[in-house]
N, C-alpha and C positions, 0 to 999 in steps of 0.2 A: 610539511616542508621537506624540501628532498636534504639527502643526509650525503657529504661530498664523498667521493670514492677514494679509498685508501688503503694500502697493504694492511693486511692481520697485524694487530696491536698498534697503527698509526692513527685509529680517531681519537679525536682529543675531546671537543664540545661538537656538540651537533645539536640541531632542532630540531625536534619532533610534535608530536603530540601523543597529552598523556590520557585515560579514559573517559576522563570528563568533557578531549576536545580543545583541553589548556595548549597552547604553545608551549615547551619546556625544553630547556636547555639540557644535552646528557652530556657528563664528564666519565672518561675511559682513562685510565691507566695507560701512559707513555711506554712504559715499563713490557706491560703483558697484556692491553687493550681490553682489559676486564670494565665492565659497566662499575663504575663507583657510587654514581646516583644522578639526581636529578633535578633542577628547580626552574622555579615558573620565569618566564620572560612575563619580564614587566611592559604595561602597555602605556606609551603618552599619557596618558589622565593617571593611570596607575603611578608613575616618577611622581605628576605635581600633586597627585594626594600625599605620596610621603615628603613631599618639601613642607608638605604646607600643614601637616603632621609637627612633623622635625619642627617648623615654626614656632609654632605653640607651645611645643616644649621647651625651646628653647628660653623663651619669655621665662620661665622659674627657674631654668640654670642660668642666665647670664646674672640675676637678683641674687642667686646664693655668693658668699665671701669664699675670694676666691682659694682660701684654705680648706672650705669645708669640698669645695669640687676637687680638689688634689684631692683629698683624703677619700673622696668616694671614687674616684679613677684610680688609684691604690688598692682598690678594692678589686677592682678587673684585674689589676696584676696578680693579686693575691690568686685570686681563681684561676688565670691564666696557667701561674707554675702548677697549681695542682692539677691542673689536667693536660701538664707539657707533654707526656706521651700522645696522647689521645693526638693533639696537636701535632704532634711532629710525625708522627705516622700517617696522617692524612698528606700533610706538606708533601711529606715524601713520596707517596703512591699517587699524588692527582698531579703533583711536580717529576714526578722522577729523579729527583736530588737522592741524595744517600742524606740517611737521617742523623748522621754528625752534621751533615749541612741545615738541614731542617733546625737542628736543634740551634747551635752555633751562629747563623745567619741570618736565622729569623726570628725564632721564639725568645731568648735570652737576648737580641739586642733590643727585642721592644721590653722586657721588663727593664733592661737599663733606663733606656728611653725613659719610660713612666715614671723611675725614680727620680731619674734627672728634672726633669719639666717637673714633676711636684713639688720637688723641692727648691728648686730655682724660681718657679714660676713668681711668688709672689716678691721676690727681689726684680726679678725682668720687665715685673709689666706694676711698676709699684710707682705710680704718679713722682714726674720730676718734674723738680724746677730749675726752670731755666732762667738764668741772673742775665737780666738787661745793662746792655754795655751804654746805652745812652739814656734812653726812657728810664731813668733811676726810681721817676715814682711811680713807676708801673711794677705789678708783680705777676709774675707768669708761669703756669706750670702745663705741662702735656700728663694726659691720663689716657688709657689704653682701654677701649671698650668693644664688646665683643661684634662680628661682624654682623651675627645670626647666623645663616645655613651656610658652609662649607660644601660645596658637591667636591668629590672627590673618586676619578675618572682613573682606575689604578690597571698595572701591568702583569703579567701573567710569568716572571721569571721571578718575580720574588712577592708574593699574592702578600703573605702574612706581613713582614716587616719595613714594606716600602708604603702599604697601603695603613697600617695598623699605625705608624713612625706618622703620618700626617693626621690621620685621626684624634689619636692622645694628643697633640699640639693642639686642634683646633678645640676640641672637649673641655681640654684645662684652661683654655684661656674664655671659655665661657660658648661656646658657639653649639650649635647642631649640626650633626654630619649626614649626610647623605652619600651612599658609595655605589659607584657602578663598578665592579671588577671583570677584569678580563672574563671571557666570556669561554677563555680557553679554561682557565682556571675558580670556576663559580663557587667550588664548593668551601674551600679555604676561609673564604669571608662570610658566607654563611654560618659557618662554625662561630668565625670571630663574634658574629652576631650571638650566635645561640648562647655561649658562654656569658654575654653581656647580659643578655636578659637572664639569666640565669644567676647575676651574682644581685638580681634587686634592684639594679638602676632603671631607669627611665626607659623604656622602651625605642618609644619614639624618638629620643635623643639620639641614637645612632640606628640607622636604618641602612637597607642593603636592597639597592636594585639591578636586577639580571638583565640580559640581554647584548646584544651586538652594540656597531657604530648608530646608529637609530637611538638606541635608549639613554649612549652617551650624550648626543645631542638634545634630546626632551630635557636631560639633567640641568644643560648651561641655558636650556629657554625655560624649565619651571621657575624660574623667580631667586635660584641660589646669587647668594652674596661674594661671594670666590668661590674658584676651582683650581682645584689644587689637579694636574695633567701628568701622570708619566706615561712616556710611549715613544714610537718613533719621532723621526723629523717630522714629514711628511703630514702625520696627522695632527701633532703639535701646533703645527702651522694653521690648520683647519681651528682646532681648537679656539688658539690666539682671535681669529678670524670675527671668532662667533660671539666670544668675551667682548672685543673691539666693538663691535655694534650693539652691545648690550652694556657697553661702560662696567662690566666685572671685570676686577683684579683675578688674574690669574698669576700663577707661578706653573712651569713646565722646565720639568725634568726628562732629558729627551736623551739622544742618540750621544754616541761615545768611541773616541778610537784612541784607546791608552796609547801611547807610544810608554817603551822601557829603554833607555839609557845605559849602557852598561857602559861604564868608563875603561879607560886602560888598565885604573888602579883595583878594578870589582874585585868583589872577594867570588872566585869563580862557583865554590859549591852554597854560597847561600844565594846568589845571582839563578844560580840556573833552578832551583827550588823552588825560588820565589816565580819566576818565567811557568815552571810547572804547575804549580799551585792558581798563581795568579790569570794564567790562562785556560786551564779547567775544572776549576769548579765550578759548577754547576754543569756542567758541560760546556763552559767559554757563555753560557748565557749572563752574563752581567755586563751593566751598562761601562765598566770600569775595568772588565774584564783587559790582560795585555792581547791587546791586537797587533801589535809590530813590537818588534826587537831592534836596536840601532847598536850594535857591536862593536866596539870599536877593534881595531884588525889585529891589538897586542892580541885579545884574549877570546878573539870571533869564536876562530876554530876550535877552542878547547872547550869555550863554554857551549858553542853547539852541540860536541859530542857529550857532555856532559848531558843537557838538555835532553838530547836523543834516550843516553841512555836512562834517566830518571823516567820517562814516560814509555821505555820497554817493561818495565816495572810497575805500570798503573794497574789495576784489575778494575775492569768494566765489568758492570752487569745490575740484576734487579737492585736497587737500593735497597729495598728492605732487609739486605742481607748486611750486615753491622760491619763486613768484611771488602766493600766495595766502595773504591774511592773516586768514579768515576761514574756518575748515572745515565740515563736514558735522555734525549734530547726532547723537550717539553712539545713542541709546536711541530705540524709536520713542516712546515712549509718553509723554516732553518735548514732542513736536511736539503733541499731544493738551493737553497741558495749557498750552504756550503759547496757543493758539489760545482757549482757554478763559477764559484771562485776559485779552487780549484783548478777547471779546465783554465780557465782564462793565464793562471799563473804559471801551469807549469808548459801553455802554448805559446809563453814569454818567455820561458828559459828559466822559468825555478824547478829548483831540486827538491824531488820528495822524501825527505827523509826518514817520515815515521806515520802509520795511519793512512789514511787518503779515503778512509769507503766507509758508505756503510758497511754494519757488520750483521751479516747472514742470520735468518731466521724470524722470532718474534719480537718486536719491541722495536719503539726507533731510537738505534745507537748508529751514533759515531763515531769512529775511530779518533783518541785524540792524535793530530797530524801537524807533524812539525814541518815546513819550508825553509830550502837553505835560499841563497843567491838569487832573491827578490828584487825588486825596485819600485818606483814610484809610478812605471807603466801598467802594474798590475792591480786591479781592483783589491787584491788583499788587501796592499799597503795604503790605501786609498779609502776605500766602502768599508763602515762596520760588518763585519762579519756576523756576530752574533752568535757565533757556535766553535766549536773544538777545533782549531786552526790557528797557528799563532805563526807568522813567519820572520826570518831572518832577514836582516840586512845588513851586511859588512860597511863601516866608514873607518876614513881616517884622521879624523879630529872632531875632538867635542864639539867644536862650533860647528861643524858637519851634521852630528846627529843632533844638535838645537834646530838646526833649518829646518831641518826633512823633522823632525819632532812638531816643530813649529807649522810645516806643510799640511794643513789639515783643513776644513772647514768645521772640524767640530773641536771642544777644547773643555771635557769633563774629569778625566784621569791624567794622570801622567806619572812616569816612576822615573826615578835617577838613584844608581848604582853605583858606589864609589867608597873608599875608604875615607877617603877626606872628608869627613863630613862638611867641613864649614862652606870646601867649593863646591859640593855636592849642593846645600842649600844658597850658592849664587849662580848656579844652574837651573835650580827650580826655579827662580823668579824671574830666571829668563824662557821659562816655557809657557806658552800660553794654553792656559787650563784652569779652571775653577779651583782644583786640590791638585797639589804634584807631593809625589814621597818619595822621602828619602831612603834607599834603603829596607824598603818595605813594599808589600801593594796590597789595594782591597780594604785595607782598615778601616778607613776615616768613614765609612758609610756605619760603623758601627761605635760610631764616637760622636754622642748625640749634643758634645758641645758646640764642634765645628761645625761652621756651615757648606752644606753638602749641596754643588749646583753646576753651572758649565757657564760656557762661554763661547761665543760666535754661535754655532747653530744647533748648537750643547743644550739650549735652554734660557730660562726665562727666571732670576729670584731665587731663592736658596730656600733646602726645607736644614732640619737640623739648628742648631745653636740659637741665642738670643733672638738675633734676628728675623728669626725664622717664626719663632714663638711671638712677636709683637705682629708680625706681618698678617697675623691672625684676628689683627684688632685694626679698629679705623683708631686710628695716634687724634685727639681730639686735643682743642687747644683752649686754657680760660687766663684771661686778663683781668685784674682787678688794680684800683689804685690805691697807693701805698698809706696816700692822705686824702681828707677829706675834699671832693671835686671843686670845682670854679662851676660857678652858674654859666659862667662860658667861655672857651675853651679860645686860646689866643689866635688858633690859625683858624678857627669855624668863621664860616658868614657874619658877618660882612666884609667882602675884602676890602682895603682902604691903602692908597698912596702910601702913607705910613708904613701901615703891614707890612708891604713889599721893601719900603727899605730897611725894615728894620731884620726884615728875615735873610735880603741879603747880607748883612753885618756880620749875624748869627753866622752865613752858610760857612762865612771866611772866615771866620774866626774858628769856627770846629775845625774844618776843613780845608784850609790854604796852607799856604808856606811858613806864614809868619812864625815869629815864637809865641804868640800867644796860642795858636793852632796847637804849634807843638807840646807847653806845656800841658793846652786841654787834654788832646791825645793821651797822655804821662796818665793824667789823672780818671781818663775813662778807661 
């Protein structure tokens, strides 16, 4: 297969072939374009062997109680931290993140994750009953059973704890997984595997298949039960597509354009910090990352220059170096579209104020780049960016930047900045967004109570919190009666003259105006 052309240190994954003739995928170092390794593209028949794999196994975990499956996914965590290095020094050389990011972002919030769902799990998914409001001698409870194969179709800006965060979900609530991962980032989840099998579990229970858009699609026609989707819009929408005519539940975690809020009242140096921080780590690759700034005009200009000067003070470079807080851009084809929003913004009349270019030599870096005097004509403040680009926009009242906050087709992050807390949280609830924070940004993806999702074209279903952990089960429903049955049943066959008046008496009497209605009501 031909391998696409790209400056020294910009291949990421490419296709090849290895001596035996295999197709295999290569992952290079963002960073310094060093060859890191290799693994086999899986073929059509290849996926539905491991579904159908995954199946069989799953048939003895979903049987086991589901205490003794936490206690064995406990187990991967255990192993997990002991080989956190190992772990975070890959993250960070096949990601290019700096490996406090590695560590921080991904590897420590799935061992949270893992504790949380073990120990919650069998409160969340622990058979309730539900009390009939009319049917009094009926008794009714919903029980949570597991779906079987989970495919799980994960993204290349956070391989370990976006893809590993839905895994542990589907595992402990009984299921088998199946993962296609970015094809940029293959070897991450390979590890994750190797580790699994390595701590004694089931093999077959969580499986890992390579390859491009192709192998992701074999994954949602081998016969899986949900797919769990992050990625763009665009392919989201394919995805949905293909679930749709296959009647699988999916959930899709997609595209993101945080807006940040900064009120009159911000506190200006934890505002601009947060603007810094929350705009490039990773290199601005997060779904939540701040992609616009909405200033209001007390505290625009100070907190700009503020802004400006925190990110003269970043140091860029390899991440492997403990010293670098700003990494290598993972994908080349980001650095393409930074650049492009870019021209587009500043042949609109924005101000460059910090960054704007790639930077000279090995590796793909971007400069991180701040924009002053933006607007809504310019694709920045409009299109996720997805990379090291955060731009300004001056208003002059909150209800101003709720609009243009609000001006979005997408709605997964949101920040609001203010000393006031209390109006600070009646700002959030007028933003439309899945999660908005106060005061903060980036957190809640690592806070595996909440449910973590979007809204409008953000996505589809929450992964994270209770919810998220049942949406892992088909919700089954049993009936039983409270007393011993009638040989038959008053509204069954035969209908008779009778019947019908005597069920209209009934309707009115539950249900009409009278007082007899009324007290029944009291009593039900």
């Amino acid at each position: 297969m031909a391998t696409p052309s790209t400056r020294q240190g910009e291949a990421r994954s490419t296709a090849t072939t290895d001596r035996r003739g295999h197709d295999v995928l290569q992952s290079h170092a963002p960073a310094t374009g060093v060859l890191l390794g290799e693994v086999p593209i899986s073929s059509p028949e290849e996926v539905r062997g491991a579904v159908a794999r995954a199946r069989r196994a799953q048939e003895a975990w979903g049987l086991l109680p589901l205490a003794e499956r936490s206690e064995r996914v406990l187990r991967y965590r255990g192993a997990l931290v002991d080989r956190a290095e190992e772990v975070v020094d890959l993250i960070s050389r096949e990601c290019g993140k700096p490996k406090q990011e590695a560590l921080l972002h991904e590897v420590a919030p799935i061992a949270d994750l893992t504790t949380y769902y073990a120990k919650r799990a069998g409160k969340s998914l622990a058979r309730r009953e539900i009390e009939m409001h009319l049917m009094k001698h009926k008794r009714a409870h919903v029980h949570y059973a597991p779906r079987g194969v989970v495919g799980i179709i994960s993204p290349w800006n956070f391989p370990f704890s976006i893809t590993m965060g839905d895994a542990i979900a589907a595992l402990i609530a009984g299921n088998a997984v199946v993962v296609k991962p970015s094809e940029v980032t293959p070897l991450v989840l390979q590890k994750a595997k190797e580790i699994w099998d390595a701590t004694g579990l089931a093999e077959d229970l969580f499986q890992v298949v390579h390859g491009y858009g192709g192998t992701g699609a074999a994954l949602i026609d081998a016969g899986v039960d949900k797919i769990v989707f992050t990625g763009g819009v665009a392919t989201g929408k394919r995805v949905a597509a293909m679930c749709g005519e296959r009647l699988i539940p999916c959930t899709l975690e997609l595209g993101g354009k945080a807006p940040l809020i900064a009120c009159a009242d911000a506190d200006v140096e934890r505002t601009a910090r947060a603007i810094v921080f929350g705009g490039f780590a990773n290199s601005g690759q997060i779904c939540v990352s701040v992609e616009r700034v909405y200033a209001h005009e007390a505290i625009h200009d100070r907190l700009l220059e503020r802004v400006v000067g925190l990110v003269s003070e970043l140091r860029q470079g390899d991440p492997q170096s403990a010293s670098v807080d700003v990494g290598a851009v993972t994908f080349p084809k980001q650095l393409e579209i930074a650049e492009a929003h870019l021209r587009d913004a500043i042949g609109k009349g924005a101000e460059l104020r910090a960054g704007g270019k790639r930077r000279a030599g090995q590796g793909m870096f971007f400069e991180p780049t701040i924009l002053a005097r933006c607007d809504h004509r310019m694709t920045v403040m409009t299109e996720e960016i997805f990379g090291p680009i955060v731009p300004f926009m001056k208003v002059s009242t909150e209800e101003e930047a709720i609009a243009l906050a609000n001006d979005s087709h997408l709605g997964l992050n949101a920040y609001v900045f203010t000393k006031d807390r209390e109006r600070g949280g009646r700002i959030a609830e007028r933003v439309v967004a899945g999660s908005v924070l106060v005061n903060d940004v980036l957190v809640n993806h690592a806070c595996p109570e909440t449910p973590f999702g979007g809204v409008k074209q953000s996505g589809i279903g929450r992964v994270h919190g209770e919810d998220a952990l049942r949406e892992m089960c088909e919700v089954r429903h049993v009936m039983v009666d409270r007393v011993p049955s009638l040989e038959r049943d008053p509204i069954w066959f035969p209908y008779t003259p009778e019947l019908l008046k005597w069920a209209f008496k009934g309707a009115r009497a539950l249900f009409g105006g009278g007082s007899l209605a009324s007290k029944l009501g009291e009593l039900l």
